[in-house]
KENU-803830 format. One record per residue (C-alpha): x, z, y; residue in three letters. Coordinates in nm, 2 decimals. Layout:
<recs>
{x=X	z=Z	y=Y	r=ALA}
...
</recs>
This chain:
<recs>
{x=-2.19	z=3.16	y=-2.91	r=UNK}
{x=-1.89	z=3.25	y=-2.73	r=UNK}
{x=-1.70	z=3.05	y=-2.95	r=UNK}
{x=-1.87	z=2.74	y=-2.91	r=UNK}
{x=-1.78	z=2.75	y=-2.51	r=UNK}
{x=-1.43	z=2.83	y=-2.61	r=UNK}
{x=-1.43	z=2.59	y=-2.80	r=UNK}
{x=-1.63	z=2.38	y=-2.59	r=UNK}
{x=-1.35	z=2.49	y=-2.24	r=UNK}
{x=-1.06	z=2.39	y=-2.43	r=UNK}
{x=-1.21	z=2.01	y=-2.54	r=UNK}
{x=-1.27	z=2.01	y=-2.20	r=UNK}
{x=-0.94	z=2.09	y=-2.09	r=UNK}
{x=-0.77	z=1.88	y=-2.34	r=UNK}
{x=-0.96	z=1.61	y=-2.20	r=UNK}
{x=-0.92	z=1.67	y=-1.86	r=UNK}
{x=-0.54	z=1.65	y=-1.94	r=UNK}
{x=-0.53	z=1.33	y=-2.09	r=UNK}
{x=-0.70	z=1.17	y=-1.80	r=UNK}
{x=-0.38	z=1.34	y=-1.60	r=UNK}
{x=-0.12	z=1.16	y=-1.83	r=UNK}
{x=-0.05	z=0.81	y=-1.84	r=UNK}
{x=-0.11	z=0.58	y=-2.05	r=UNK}
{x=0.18	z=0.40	y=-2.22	r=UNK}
{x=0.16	z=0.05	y=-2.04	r=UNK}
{x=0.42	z=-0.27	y=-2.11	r=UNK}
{x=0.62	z=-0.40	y=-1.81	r=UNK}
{x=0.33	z=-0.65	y=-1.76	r=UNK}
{x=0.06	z=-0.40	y=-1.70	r=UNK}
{x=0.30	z=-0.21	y=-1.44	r=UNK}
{x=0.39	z=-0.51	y=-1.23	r=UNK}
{x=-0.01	z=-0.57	y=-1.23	r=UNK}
{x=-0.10	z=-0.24	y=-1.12	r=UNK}
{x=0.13	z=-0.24	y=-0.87	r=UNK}
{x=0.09	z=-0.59	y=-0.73	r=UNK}
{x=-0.24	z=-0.55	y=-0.64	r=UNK}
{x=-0.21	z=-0.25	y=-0.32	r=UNK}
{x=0.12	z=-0.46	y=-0.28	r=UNK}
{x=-0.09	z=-0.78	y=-0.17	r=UNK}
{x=-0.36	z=-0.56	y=0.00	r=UNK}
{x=-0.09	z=-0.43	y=0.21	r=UNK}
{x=0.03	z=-0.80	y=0.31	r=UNK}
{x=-0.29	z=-0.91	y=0.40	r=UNK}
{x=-0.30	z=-0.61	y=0.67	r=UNK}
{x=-0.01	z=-0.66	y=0.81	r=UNK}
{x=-0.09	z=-1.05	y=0.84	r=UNK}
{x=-0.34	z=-0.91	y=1.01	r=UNK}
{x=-0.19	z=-0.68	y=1.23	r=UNK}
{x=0.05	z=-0.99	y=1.31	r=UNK}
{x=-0.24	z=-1.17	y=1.41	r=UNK}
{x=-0.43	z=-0.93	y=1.62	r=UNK}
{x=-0.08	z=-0.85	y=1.80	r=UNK}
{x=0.02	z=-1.19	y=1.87	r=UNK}
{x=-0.36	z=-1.28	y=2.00	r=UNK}
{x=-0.34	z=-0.98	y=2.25	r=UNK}
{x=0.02	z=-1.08	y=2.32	r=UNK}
{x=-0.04	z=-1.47	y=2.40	r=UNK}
{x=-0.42	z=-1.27	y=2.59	r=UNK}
{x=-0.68	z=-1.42	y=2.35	r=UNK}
{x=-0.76	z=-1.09	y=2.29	r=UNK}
{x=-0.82	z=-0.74	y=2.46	r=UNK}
{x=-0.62	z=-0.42	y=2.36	r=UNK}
{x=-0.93	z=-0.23	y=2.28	r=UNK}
{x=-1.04	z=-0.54	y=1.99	r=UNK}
{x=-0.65	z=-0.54	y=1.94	r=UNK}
{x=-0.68	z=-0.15	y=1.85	r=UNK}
{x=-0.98	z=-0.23	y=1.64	r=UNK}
{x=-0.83	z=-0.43	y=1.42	r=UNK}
{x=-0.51	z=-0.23	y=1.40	r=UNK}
{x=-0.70	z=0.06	y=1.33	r=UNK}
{x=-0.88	z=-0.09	y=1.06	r=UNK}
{x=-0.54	z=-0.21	y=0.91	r=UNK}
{x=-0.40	z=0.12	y=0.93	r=UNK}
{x=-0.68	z=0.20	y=0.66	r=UNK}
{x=-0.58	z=-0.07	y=0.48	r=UNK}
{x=-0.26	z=0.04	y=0.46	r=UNK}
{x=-0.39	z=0.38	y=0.39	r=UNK}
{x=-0.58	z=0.23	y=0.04	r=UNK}
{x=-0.27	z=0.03	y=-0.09	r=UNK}
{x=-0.03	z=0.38	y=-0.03	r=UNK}
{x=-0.26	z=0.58	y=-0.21	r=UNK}
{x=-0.26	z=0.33	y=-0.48	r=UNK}
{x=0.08	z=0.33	y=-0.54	r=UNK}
{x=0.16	z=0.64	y=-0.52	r=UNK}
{x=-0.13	z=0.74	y=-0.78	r=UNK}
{x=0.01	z=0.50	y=-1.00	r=UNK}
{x=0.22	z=0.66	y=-1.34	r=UNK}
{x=0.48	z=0.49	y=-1.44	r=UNK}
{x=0.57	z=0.44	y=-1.79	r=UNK}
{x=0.91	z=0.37	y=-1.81	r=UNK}
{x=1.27	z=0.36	y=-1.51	r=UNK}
{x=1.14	z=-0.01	y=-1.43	r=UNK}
{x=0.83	z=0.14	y=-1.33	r=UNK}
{x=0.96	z=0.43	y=-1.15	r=UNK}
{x=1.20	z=0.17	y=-1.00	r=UNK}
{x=0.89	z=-0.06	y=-0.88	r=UNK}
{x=0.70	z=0.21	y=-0.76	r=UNK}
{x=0.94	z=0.33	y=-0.50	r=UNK}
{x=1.02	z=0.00	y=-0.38	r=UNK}
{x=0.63	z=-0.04	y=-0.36	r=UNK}
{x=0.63	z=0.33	y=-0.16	r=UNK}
{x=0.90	z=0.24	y=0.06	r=UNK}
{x=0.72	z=-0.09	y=0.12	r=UNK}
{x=0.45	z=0.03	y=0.20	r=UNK}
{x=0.51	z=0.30	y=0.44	r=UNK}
{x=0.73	z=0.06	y=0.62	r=UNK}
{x=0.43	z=-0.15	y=0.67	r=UNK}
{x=0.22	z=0.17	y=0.81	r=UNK}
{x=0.51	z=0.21	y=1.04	r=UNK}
{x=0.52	z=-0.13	y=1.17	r=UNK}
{x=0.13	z=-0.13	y=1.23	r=UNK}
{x=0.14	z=0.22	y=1.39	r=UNK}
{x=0.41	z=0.10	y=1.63	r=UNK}
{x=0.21	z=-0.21	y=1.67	r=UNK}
{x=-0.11	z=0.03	y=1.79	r=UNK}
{x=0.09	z=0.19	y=1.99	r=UNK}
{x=0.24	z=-0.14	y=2.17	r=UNK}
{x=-0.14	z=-0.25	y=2.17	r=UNK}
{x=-0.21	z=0.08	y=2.39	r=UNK}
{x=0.12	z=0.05	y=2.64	r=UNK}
{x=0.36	z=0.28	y=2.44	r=UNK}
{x=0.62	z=0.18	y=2.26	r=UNK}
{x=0.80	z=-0.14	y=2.24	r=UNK}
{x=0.76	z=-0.50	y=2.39	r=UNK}
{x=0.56	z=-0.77	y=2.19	r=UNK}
{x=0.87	z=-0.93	y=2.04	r=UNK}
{x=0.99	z=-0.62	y=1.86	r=UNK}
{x=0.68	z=-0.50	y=1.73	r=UNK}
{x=0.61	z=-0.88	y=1.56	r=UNK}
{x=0.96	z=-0.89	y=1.40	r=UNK}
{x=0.91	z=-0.54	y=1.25	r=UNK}
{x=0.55	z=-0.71	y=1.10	r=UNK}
{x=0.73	z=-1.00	y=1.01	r=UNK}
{x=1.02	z=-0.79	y=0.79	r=UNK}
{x=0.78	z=-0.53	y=0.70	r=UNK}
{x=0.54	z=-0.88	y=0.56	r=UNK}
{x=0.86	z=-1.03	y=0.42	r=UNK}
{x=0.95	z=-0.66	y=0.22	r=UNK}
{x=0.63	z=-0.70	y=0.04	r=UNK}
{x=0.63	z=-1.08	y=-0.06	r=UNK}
{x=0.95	z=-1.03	y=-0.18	r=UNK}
{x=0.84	z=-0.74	y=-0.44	r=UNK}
{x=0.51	z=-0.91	y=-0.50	r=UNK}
{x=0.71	z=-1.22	y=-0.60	r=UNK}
{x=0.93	z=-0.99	y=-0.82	r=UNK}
{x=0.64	z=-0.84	y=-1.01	r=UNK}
{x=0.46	z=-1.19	y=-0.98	r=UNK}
{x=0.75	z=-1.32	y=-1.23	r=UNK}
{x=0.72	z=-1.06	y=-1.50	r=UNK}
{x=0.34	z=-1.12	y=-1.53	r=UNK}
{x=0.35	z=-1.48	y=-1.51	r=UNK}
{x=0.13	z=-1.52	y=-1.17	r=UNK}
</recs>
């Protein structure tokens, strides 16, 4: 009996670390993975832009401003998490993923100083827009880059 759950702990081990590994994926399937948290992490910041700019021009109040930042900073949050659980297969990947990290976290940045502009700290309207607006551009440009190896 003590065999069979030997037996039985190491299938499970074996198959626990399989599931830890990745799995060999072509260039395409790697600029899919990753494009995905990379166009969920536009959205939020087009977003954030939106929410800022509404509060800035006062369509909006600071606490619905915050709101919505605060939901994009979950957002943001998802898309990270994404890409940084994401196995590469080959130095493309690898190469991908960082950009998609760096992205990213520059977009987290931009909506956190964006909050904090939102709540009176930080910088003036005009700063915290253009860092949305590079931080939006950052990701279009590496979606578009992974858009041309898949074909999208």
């Amino acid at each position: 009996m003590q065999v069979v759950r030997g037996v039985l702990g190491l299938a499970a081990v074996a198959v626990a670390a399989g599931c830890a590994v990745g799995s060999p994926a072509s260039t395409v399937d790697e600029a899919r993975a990753l494009t995905d948290p990379l166009e969920l992490a536009a959205s939020a910041v087009g977003t954030a832009t939106l929410a800022t700019e509404l509060l800035g021009d006062d369509r909006s109040t600071a606490t619905v401003t915050d709101t919505a930042l605060l939901d994009q900073v979950h957002v943001l949050e998802e898309a990270a998490d994404a890409v940084a659980t994401f196995v590469p297969a080959d130095a493309t990947g690898v190469r991908w993923q960082a950009e998609a990290l760096a992205a990213v976290r520059d977009a987290q940045v931009a909506v956190a100083d964006a909050r904090g502009w939102a709540n009176g700290a930080g910088s003036d309207e005009s700063t915290v827009v253009a860092a949305l607006d590079a931080s939006a551009g950052t990701l279009d440009d590496l979606t578009a880059e992974l858009d041309e190896v898949t074909g999208g």
